[in-house]
GUVO-776756 format. One line per 10 residues: number of its first residue (from 1); their letters; for each residue x, y, z of C-alpha. Coordinates in steps of 0.001 Angstrom, whole numbers, m for minus. Example, Ala and Ser with C-alpha at 12.3 -4.5 7.8 and 13.67 -1.06 7.14 Angstrom:
<recs>
1) AS) 12300 m4500 7800 ~ 13670 m1060 7140 .
</recs>
This chain:
<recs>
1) XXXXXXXXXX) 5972 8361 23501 ~ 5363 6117 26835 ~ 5760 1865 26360 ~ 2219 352 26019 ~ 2058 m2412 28872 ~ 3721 m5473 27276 ~ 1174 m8202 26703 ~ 1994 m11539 24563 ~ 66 m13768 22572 ~ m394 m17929 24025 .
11) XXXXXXXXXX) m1677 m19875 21092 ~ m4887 m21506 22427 ~ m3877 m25804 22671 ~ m6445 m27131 20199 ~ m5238 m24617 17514 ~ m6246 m26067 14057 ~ m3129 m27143 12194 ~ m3209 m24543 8840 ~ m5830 m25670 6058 ~ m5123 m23341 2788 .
21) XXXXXXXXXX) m1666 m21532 1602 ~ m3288 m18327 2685 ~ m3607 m19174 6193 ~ 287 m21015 6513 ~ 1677 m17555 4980 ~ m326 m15039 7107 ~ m172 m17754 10140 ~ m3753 m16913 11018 ~ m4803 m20335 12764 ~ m1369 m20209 14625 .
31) XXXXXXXXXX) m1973 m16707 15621 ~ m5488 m17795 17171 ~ m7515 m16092 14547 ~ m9810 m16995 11279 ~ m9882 m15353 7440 ~ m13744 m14260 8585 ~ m12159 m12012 11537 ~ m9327 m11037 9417 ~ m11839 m9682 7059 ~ m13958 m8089 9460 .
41) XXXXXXXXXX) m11061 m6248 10924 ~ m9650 m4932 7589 ~ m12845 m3735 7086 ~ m12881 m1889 10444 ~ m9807 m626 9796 ~ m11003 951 6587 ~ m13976 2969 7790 ~ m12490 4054 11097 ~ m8730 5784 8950 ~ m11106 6391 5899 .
51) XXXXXXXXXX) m11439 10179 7006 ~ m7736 10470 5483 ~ m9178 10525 1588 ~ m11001 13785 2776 ~ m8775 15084 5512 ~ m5375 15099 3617 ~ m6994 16829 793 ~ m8223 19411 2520 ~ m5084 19715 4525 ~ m2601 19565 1251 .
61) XXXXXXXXXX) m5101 21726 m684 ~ m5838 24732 1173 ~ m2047 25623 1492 ~ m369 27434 m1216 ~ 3342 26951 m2220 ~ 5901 29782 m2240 ~ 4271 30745 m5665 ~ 1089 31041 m4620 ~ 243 27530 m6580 ~ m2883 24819 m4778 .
71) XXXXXXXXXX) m2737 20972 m5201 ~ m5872 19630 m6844 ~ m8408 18147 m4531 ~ m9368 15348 m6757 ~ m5986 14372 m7700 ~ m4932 14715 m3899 ~ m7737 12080 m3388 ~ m6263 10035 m5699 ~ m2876 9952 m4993 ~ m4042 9701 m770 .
81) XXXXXXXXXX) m5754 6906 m1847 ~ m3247 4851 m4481 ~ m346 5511 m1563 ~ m2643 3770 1066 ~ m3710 1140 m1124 ~ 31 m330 m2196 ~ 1753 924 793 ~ m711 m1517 3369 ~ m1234 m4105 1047 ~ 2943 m4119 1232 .
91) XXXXXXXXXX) 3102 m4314 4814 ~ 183 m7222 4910 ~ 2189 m8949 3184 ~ 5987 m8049 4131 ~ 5441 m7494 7719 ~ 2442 m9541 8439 ~ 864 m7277 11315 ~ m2297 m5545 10800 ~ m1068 m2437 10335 ~ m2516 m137 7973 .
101) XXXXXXXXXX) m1110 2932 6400 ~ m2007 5823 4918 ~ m1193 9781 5235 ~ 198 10872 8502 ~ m1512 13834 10569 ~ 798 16239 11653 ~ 3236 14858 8533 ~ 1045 16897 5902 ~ 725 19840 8525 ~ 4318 20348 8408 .
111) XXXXXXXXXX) 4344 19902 4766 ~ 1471 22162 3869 ~ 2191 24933 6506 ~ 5898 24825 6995 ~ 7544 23977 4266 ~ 5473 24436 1229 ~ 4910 28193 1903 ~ 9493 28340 1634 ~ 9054 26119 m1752 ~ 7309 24798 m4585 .
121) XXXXXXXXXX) 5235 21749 m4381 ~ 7831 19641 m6144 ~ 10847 21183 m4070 ~ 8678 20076 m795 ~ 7548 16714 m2188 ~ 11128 16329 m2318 ~ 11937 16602 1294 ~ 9081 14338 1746 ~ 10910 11463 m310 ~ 14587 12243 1002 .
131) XXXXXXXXXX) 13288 11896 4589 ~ 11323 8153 3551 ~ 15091 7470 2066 ~ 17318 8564 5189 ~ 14247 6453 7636 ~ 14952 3239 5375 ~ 18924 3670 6091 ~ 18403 4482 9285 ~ 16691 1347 10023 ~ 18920 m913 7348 .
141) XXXXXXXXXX) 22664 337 9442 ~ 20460 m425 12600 ~ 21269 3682 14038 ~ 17509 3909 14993 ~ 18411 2225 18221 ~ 20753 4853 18955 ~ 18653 7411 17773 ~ 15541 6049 20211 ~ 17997 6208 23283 ~ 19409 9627 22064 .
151) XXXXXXXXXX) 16603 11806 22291 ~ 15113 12725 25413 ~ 11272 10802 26287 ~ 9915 14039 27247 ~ 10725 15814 23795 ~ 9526 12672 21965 ~ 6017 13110 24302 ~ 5462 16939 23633 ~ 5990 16650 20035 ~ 3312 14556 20199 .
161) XXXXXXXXXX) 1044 17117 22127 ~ 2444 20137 20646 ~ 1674 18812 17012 ~ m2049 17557 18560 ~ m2521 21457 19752 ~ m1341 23036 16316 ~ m3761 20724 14357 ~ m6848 21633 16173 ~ m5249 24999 15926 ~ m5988 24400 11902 .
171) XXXXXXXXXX) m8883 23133 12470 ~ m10245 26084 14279 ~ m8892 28308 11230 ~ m10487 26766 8667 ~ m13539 26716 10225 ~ m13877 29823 10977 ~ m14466 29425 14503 ~ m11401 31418 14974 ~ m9806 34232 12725 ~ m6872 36567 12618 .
181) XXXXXXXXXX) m7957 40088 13652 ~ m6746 42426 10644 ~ m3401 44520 11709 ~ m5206 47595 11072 ~ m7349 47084 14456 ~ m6521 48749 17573 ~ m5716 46300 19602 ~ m3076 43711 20978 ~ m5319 40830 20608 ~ m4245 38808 17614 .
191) XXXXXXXXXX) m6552 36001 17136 ~ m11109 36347 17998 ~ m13905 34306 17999 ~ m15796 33590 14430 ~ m14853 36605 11495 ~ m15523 39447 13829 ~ m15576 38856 17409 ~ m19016 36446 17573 ~ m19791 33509 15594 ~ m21583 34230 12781 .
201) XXXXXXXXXX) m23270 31929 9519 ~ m24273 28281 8919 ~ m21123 26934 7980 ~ m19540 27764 11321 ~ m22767 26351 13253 ~ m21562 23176 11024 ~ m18183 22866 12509 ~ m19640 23192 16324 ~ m22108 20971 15686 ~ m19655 18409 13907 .
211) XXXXXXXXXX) m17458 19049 16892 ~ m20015 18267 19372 ~ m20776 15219 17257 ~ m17626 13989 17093 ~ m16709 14237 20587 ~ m19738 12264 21523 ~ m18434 9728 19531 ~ m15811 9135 20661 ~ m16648 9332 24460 ~ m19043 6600 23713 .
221) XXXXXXXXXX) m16354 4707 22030 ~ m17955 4249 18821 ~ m15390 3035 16179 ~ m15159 4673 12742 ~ m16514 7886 15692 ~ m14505 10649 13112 ~ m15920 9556 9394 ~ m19483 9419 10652 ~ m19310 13042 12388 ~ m17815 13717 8630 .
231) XXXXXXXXXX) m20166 12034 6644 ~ m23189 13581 8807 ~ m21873 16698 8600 ~ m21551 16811 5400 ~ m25169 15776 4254 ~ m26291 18936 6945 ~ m23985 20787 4734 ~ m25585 19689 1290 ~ m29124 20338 2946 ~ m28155 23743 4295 .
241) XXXXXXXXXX) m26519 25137 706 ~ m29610 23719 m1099 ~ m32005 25890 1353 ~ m29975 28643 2137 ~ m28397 28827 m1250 ~ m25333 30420 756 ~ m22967 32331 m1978 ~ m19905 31768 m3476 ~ m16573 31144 m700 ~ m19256 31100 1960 .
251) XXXXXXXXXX) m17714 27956 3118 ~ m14329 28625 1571 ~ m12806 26415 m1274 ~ m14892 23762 m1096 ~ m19070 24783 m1634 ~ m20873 21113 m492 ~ m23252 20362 m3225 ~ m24417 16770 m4598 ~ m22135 15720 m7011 ~ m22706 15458 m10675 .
261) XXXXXXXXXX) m21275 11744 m10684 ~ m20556 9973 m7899 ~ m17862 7341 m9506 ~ m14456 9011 m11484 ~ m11931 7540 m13445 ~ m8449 8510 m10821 ~ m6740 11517 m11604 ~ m2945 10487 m11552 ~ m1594 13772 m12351 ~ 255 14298 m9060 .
271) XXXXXXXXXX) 2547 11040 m9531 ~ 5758 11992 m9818 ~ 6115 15648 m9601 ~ 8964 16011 m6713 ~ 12682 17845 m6595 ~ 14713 16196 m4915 ~ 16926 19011 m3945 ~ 15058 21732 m4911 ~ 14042 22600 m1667 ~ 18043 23367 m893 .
281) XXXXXXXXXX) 18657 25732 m3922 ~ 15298 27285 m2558 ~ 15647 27543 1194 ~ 19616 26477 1716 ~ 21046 23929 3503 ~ 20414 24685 7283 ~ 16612 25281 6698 ~ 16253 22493 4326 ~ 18241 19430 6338 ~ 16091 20875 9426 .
291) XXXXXXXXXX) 12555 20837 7594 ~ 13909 16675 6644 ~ 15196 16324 10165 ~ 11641 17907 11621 ~ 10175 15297 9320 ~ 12284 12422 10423 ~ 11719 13120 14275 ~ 7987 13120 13612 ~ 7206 10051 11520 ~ 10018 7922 13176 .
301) XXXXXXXXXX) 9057 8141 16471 ~ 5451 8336 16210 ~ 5571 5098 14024 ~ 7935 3324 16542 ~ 4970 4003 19261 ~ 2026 2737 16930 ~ 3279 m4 15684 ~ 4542 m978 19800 ~ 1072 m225 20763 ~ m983 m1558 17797 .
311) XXXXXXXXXX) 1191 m5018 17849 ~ 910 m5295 21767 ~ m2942 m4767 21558 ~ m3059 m7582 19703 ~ m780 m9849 21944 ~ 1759 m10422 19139 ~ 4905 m9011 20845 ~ 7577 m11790 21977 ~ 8426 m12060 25312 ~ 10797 m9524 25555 .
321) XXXXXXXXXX) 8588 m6756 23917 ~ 9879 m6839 20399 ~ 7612 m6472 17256 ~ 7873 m9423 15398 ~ 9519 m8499 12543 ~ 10319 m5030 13463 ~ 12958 m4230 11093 ~ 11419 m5475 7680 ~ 7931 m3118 9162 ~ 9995 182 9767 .
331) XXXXXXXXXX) 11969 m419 6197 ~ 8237 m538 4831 ~ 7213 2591 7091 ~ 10142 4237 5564 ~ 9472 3323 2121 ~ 5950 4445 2438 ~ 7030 7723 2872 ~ 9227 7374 m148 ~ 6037 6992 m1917 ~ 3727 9555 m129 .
341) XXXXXXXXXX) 6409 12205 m1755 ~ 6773 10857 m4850 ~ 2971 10837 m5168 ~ 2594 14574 m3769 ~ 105 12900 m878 ~ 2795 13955 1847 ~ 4550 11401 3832 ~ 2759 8378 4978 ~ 3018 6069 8033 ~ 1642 3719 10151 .
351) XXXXXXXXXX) m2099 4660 11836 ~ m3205 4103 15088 ~ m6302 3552 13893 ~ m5497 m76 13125 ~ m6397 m952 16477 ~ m10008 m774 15226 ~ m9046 m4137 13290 ~ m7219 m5451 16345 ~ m10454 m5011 18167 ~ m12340 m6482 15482 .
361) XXXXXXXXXX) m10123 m9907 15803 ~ m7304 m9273 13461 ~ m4280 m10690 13848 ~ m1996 m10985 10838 ~ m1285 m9161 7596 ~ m4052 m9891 5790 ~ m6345 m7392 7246 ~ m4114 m5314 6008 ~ m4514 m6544 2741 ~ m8126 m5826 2626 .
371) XXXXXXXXXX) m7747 m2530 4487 ~ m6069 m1747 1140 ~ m7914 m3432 m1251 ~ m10609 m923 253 ~ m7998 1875 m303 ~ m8218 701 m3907 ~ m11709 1041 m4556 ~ m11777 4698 m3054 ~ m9614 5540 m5880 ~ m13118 5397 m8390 .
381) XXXXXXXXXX) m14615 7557 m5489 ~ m13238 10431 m5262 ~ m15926 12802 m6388 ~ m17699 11776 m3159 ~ m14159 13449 m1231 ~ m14700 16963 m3246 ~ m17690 17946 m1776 ~ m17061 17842 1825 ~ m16470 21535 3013 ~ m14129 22258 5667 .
391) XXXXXXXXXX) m16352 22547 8534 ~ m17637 19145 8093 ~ m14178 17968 7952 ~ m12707 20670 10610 ~ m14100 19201 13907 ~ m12002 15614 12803 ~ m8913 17998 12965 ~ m9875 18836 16651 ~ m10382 15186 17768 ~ m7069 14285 16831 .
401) XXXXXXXXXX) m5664 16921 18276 ~ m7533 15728 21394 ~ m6144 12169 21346 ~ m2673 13518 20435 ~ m2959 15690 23165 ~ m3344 12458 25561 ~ 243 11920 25953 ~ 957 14797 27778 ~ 327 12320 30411 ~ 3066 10533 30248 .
411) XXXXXXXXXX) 5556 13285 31123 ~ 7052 13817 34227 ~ 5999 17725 34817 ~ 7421 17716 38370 ~ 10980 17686 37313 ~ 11778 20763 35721 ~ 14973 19814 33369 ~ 12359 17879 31214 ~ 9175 19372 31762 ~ 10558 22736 30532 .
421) XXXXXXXXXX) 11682 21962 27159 ~ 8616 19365 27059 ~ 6200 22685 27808 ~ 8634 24945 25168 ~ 8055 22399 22384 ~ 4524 22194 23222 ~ 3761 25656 23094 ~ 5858 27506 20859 ~ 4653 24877 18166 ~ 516 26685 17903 .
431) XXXXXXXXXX) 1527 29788 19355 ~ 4039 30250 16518 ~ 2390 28154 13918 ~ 5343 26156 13423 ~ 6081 22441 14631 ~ 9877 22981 13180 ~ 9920 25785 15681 ~ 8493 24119 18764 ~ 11073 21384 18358 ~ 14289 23573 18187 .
441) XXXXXXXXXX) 12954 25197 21402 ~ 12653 21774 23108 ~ 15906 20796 21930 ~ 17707 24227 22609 ~ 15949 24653 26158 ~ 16723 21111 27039 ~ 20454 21412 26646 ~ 20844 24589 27966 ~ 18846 23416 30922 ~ 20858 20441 31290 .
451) XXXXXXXXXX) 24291 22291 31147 ~ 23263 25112 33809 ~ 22172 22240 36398 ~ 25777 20694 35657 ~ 23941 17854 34052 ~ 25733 18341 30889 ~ 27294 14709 30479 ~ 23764 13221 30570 ~ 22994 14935 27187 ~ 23772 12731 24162 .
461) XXXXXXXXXX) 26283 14099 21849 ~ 23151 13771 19319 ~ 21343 15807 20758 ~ 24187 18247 20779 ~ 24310 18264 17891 ~ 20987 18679 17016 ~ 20659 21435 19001 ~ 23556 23284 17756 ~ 21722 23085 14321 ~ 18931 24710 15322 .
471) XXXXXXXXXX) 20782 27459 17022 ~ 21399 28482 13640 ~ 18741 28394 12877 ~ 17085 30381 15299 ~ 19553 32958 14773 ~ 20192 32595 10657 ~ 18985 36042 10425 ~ 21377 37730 12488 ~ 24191 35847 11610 ~ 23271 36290 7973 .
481) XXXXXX) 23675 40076 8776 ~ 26858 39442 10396 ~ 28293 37881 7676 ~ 26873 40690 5359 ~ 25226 37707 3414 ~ 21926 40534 3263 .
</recs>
């Protein structure tokens, strides 16, 4: 992920000295800013991430574990929610940026796609919380230094864009806008347009039109651009069922109706229900510390570039770049993952999104604290999250994608020892439908790349490493032969 432009933050001269507790621990007069803009930007922060408590539902929920098992929706909203709520409140007030965090896109891909479908719930939950632990000793021994110089820019970019592609890739699934063509047609062509060839029904006229939406949006800049294209599309939704009266699985596991109630009492039934080893009695060792390692790479990195970016926005990095408190944030990054596991809401992480808050005026933690005190009071809403079908939420998938997507910018395609692996990673990632695959081709390319220009001593024993692992696991199956383990 490229270095945001470094910018720093000059306290105006006739800065108020600090007139209440709250504003000498959060530093808000010092930092140039008031409680009303710290307020208003937690508040923008809220409604431009608050597509999450309907996204990671959706995401968690329409996958199916090894033994065929779903996650309940409502109790997904709940534990999305809860996770969000403690877990930005905490870093309001630990790391006193206004940095919000919730459920990480890309994070609960991997989980529902990758690793769930090897595993049961629990066993993957429990991947989910051994990765948050490994992140908070990474960052307590002080080895994520070594780990940002060890791995290559250019793989850190296209896992980026590679993830960005295999989202909108989901999206486009569970639309409907694209399908699978059954194995028993006659042709090479694995993938079509709509169910058979042509787009077909109201639901999928939802998702093109939530699309469209969405993308206007955001071209205009309009902040909070993904939850109205959600909301809107899901009142079109409601109106279209109720005239249409479409029938059952028309719009797949979730039929948009008005809800009987609108306010719940939180389902906390998910809270607690991880393994943490069960995923190595289920999958082994080698696909198991890979699946952690996959989830590692993802939420490390990306989090090191949001909260750089997010921070510098603001103008709160010191003059040498460095995140003011950096070390006590990523612990809290790490830890939030801990919880996202044990809470079966998939690991959580820092959001770009906070830069709506930035933009807003805020400049310390306690934006952060009412971005989660927000969080909190979604938890008594979560009927409101069940009835949004997948096509309303769908086209949110593709934006992402979109503005993950943006980074392929930042790599340098003209020199081909990077921009290979960077183009393996990004492609093998949708085209397999695996993001643990498209990084073991990055990884595996790069090396070999590296070693055949004679460029061999510039690759980081790390990365060796690293690579080496996923050899095996690229080739478990013969070697499993081999050693007449089948």
């Amino acid at each position: 992920m490229s270095r945001p432009a470094v910018t720093t933050a000059e306290p105006p001269s006739d800065t108020p000295p600090p007139t209440s507790p709250l504003d000498r621990y959060f530093r808000i007069s010092e930092r140039g800013s008031s409680i009303g803009r710290e307020l208003r930007g937690g508040l923008a922060t809220f409604f431009t991430m608050a597509y999450i408590l309907v996204l990671n539902p959706i995401i968690l929920g329409s996958a199916t574990d090894k033994y065929g098992h779903h996650l309940s929706t409502g109790q997904l909203v709940t534990s999305t929610a809860l996770v969000a709520a403690v877990m930005t409140a905490i870093m309001g007030v630990g790391g006193n940026l206004p940095l919000a965090i919730a459920a990480g896109l890309g994070l609960n891909a991997v989980v529902a796609f990758q690793i769930a479908p090897r595993m049961s719930w629990p066993d993957a939950m429990g991947l989910v919380v051994l990765e948050g632990i490994l992140i908070c000793v990474l960052v307590a021994t002080g080895l994520r230094e070594a780990i940002m110089h060890a791995i290559p820019p250019s793989i850190k970019q296209a896992i980026g864009v590679g993830i960005g592609l295999f989202i909108a890739f989901i999206g486009f699934v569970d639309a409907g806008f694209t399908s699978r063509i059954p194995d028993i047609a006659k042709t090479t062509v694995p993938v079509q347009l709509g169910g058979s060839g042509v787009l077909a029904g109201w639901p999928v006229l939802i998702f093109c039109l939530g699309v469209l939406l969405t993308v206007a949006l955001l071209a205009r800049g309009v902040r909070g651009a993904i939850l109205i294209s959600i909301v809107t599309m899901t009142v079109l939704a409601i109106v279209v069922q109720a005239v249409a009266d479409l029938p059952a699985g028309a719009w797949g596991l979730t039929t948009p109706k008005v809800p009987d109630d609108v306010v719940a009492a939180p389902d906390f039934g998910l809270l607690g229900h991880f393994s943490l080893f069960g995923g190595f009695a289920e999958v082994g060792f080698v696909t198991a510390a890979l699946f952690v390692f996959t989830l590692i790479l993802s939420d490390f990195f990306d989090t090191m570039g949001t909260v750089v970016g997010v921070t510098s926005e603001a103008g709160l990095l010191d003059q040498d770049g460095t995140v003011p408190h950096l070390g006590r944030v990523l612990f809290i990054d790490g830890a939030a993952a801990i919880a996202g596991g044990a809470a079966s809401a998939s690991s959580n992480t820092a959001y770009v999104e906070s830069t709506a808050g930035v933009g807003e005026g805020a400049r310390t933690g306690l934006a952060s604290v009412v971005t989660g005190a927000l969080f909190a009071v979604a938890l008594f809403l979560s009927p409101l999250a069940t009835v949004v079908p997948s096509q309303a939420a769908a086209p949110a998938l593709v934006a992402v994608g979109f503005l993950l997507m943006t980074q392929a910018r930042t790599i340098d395609w003209t020199q081909y020892d990077v921009a290979i692996p960077a183009f393996l990673t990004i492609a093998v990632m949708p085209f397999t439908y695996s993001i643990t695959n498209g990084i073991g081709a990055g990884f595996v390319s790069y090396v070999v790349i590296k070693a055949a220009l004679g460029k061999a001593r510039e690759v980081h024993l790390l990365v060796w490493v690293v690579a080496a692992l996923f050899s095996v696991y690229f080739a478990i199956d013969p070697l499993e032969q081999l050693l007449g383990v089948k």
